[in-house]
C-alpha positions in Angstrom: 68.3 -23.3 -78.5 65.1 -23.4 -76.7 63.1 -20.0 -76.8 62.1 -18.4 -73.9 58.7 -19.4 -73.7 60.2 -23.0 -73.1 62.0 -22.0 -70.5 59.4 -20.6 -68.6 57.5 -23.8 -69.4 60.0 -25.6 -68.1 59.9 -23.1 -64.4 56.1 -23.3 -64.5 56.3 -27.4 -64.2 58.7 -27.3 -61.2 56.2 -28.1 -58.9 54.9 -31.0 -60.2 57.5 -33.2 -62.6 56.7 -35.8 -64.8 57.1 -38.9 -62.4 59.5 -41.7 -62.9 58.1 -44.5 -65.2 58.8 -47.5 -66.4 61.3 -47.5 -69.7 60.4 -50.2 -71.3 57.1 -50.0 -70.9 57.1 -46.7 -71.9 59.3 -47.3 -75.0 57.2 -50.1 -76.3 54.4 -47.4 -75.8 55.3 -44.8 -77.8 56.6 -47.5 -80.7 53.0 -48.0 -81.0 51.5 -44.8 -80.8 54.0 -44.0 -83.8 53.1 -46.9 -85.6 49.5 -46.2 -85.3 48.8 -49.4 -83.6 46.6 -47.3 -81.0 45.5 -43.5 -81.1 47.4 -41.7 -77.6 45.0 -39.0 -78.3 42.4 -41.9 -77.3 44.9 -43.4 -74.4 45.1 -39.4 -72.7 40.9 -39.3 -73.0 41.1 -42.3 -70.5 40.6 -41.7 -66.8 43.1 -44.5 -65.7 46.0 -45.4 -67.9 49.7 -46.3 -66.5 51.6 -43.8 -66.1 54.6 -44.5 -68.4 51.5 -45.3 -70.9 50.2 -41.9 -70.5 53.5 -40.2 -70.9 54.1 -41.8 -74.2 50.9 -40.5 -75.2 52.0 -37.4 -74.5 55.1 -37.5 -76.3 53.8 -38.8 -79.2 50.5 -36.1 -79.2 53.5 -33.5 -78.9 55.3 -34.6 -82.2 51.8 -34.9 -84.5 51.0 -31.6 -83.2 54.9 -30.2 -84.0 54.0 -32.2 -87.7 50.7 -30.8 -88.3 49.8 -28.0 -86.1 46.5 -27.2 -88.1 44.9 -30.9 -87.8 41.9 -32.4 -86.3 43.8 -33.5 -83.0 44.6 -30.1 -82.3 40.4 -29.4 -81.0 40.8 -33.0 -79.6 44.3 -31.8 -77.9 42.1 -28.5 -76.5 39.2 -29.9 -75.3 40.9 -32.1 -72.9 42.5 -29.8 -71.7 40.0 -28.3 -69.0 38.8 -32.3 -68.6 42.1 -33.9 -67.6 44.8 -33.8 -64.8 46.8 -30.5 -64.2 50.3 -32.5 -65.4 49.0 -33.5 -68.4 47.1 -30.5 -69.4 50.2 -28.3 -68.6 52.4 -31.0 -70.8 49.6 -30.7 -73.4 49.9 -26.9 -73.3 53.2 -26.5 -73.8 52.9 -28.8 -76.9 50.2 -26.5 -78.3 52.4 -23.8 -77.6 55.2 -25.6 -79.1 53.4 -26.6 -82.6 51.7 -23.0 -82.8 48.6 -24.6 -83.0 46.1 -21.2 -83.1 42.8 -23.2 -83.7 43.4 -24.1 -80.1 43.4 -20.6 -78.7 40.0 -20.1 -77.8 40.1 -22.8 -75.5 43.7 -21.7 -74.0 42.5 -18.5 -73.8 39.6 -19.2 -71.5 41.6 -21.3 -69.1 44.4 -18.0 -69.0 41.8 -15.4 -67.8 40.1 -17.8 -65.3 41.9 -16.7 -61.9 40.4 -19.7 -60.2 41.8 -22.0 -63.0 45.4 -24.1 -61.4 46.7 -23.6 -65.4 45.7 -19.7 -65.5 50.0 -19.5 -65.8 51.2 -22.0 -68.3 48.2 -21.2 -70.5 49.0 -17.7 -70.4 52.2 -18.6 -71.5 51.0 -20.8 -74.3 48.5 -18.3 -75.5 51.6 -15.6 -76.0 52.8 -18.5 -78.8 49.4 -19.2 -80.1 47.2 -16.7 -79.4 48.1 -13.5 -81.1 46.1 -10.5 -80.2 44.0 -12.2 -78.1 46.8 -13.2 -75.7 47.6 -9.1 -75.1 45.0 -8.3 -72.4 45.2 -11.5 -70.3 48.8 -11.7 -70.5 48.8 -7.7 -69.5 45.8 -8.7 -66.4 48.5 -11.8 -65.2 51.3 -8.7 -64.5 49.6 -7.2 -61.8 51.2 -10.2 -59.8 54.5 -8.7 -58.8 55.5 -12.0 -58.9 54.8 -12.8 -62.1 55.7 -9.6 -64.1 58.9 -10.5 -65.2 57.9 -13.4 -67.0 54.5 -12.1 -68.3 56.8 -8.8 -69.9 58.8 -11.1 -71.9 55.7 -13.1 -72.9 54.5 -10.0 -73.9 57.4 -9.3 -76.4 57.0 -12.5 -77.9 52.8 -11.7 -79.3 52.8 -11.8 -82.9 50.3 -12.0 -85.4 47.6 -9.6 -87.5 45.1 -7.5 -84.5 48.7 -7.1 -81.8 49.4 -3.6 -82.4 45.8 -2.4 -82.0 45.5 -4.7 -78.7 48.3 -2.6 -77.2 46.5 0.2 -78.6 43.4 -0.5 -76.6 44.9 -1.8 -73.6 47.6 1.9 -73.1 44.4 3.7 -73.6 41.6 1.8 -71.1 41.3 3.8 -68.0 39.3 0.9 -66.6 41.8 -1.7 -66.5 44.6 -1.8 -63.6 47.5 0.5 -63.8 49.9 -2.2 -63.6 48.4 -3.4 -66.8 48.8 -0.6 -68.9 52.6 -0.1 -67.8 53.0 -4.1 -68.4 52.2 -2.7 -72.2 54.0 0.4 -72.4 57.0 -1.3 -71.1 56.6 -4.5 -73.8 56.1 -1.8 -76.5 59.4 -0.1 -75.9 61.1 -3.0 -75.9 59.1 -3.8 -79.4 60.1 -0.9 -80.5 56.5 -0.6 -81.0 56.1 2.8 -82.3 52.8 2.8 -83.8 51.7 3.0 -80.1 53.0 6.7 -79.8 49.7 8.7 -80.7 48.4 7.0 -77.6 50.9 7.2 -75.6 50.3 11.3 -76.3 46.8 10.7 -75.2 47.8 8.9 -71.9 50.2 10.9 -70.4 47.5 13.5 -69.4 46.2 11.1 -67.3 48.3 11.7 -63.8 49.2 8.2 -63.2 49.9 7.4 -66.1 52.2 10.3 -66.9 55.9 8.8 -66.4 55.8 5.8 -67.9 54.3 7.4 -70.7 57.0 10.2 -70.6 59.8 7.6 -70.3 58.4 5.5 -73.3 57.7 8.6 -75.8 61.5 9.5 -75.2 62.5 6.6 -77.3 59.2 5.8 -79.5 58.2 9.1 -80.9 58.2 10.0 -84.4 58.5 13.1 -86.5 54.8 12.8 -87.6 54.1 12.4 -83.7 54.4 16.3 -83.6 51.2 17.5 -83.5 50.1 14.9 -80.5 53.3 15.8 -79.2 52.3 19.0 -78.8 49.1 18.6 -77.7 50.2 16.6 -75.1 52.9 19.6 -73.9 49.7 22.2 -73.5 47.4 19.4 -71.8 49.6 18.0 -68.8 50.6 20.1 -65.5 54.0 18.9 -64.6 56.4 21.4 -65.5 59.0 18.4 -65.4 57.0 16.7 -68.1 56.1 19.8 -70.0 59.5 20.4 -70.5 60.8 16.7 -71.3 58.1 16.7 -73.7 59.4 20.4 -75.2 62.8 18.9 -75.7 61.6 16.7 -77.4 59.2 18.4 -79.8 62.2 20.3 -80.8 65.0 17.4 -81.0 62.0 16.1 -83.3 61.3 19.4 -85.3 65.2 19.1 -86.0 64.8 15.8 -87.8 65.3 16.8 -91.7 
């Protein structure tokens, strides 16, 4: 079944499809490249090559990096990336995301959180598979396009790795970053079941804005050891209508044995 993140690959490269090539030429192509007869690494470096050449070189880039996702071709793989067309770097991304080839993160990363950048999208999306913490903040950034929020939520599900719990962390509790940021976390955590983000959540919800998504996602993440922030929180905010959501739950929490 393919995940997701493939999916949304696959959405993301609507707009410009692999064009139609030439089988045979293509075939005996990628027969090479697998022998090793010549490197596609070196074939996708070239300004000019066929295009049924250069998907080939593609393909067969895609299935050494599935292979060996920690070799040398993986910084040769990233540093075209920000060098070649927008097709192939999109193709390449997606095999980078595919192979979970991290040493390539820093360069994925930098393409993500450039808005000017035409692969800001489907490198965002690659960095959720590759990028682990460091994917959290530009992935949260990318869903204050209404438009894109959807996708970047699920993306957001998907982080994994040592560092992802503290970036959600920092990102809930930065009142300099958008709004729509912060909830794009809040709402990813819940559906994480992230609870390690509750202490936070009891610092956040004193800020007005922030109060009812914070409310919402305390209902289902807070813990028994949550109690004193819990409480904390029910003395610190104004809304009566929060005070009291918060007091029901401080005492369906107290009840816990």
């Amino acid at each position: 079944m393919r995940s997701l993140l493939a999916l949304l690959f696959a959405a993301s490269l609507v707009a410009t499809e692999r064009p139609a090539v030439d089988h045979a030429t293509y075939t005996a192509a990628l027969k090479d490249f697998r022998k090793g007869t010549t490197r596609s690494i070196d074939t996708l470096k070239k300004e000019h090559s066929e295009a049924a050449i250069q998907l080939a070189a593609i393909d067969d880039v895609r299935e050494r990096l599935v292979d060996e996702p920690t070799s040398p071709l993986v910084s040769e793989v990233a540093a075209l990336l920000a060098k070649t067309d927008s097709l192939t770097a999109e193709l390449l991304l997606s095999a980078l995301a595919e192979a979970k080839a991290s040493s390539a993160t820093a360069q994925v990363a930098e393409l993500a959180a450039n808005p000017q950048s035409p692969l800001r999208i489907p490198a965002a999306l690659a960095l959720a598979e590759i990028g682990g913490a460091k994917a959290v903040p530009i992935l949260a950034a990318l869903a204050k396009d209404e438009t894109l929020a959807d996708n970047i939520q699920e993306a957001l599900m998907k982080v994994a790795g040592p560092g992802v719990t503290d970036a959600f962390n920092a990102g809930i509790a930065d009142a300099k970053v958008d709004i729509a940021m912060r909830n794009a976390l809040i709402k990813a955590a819940v559906a994480r079941n992230l609870r390690a983000v509750a202490g936070t959540l009891c610092l956040t919800i004193k800020e007005e804005p922030m109060r009812l998504e914070c409310q919402k996602a305390l209902l289902k993440l807070a813990q028994k050891t949550d109690l004193p922030a819990l409480r904390d929180a029910e003395r610190s905010v104004t809304s009566e209508a929060t005070k009291g959501a918060l007091g029901r739950l401080i005492k369906k929490l107290e009840a816990v044995k």
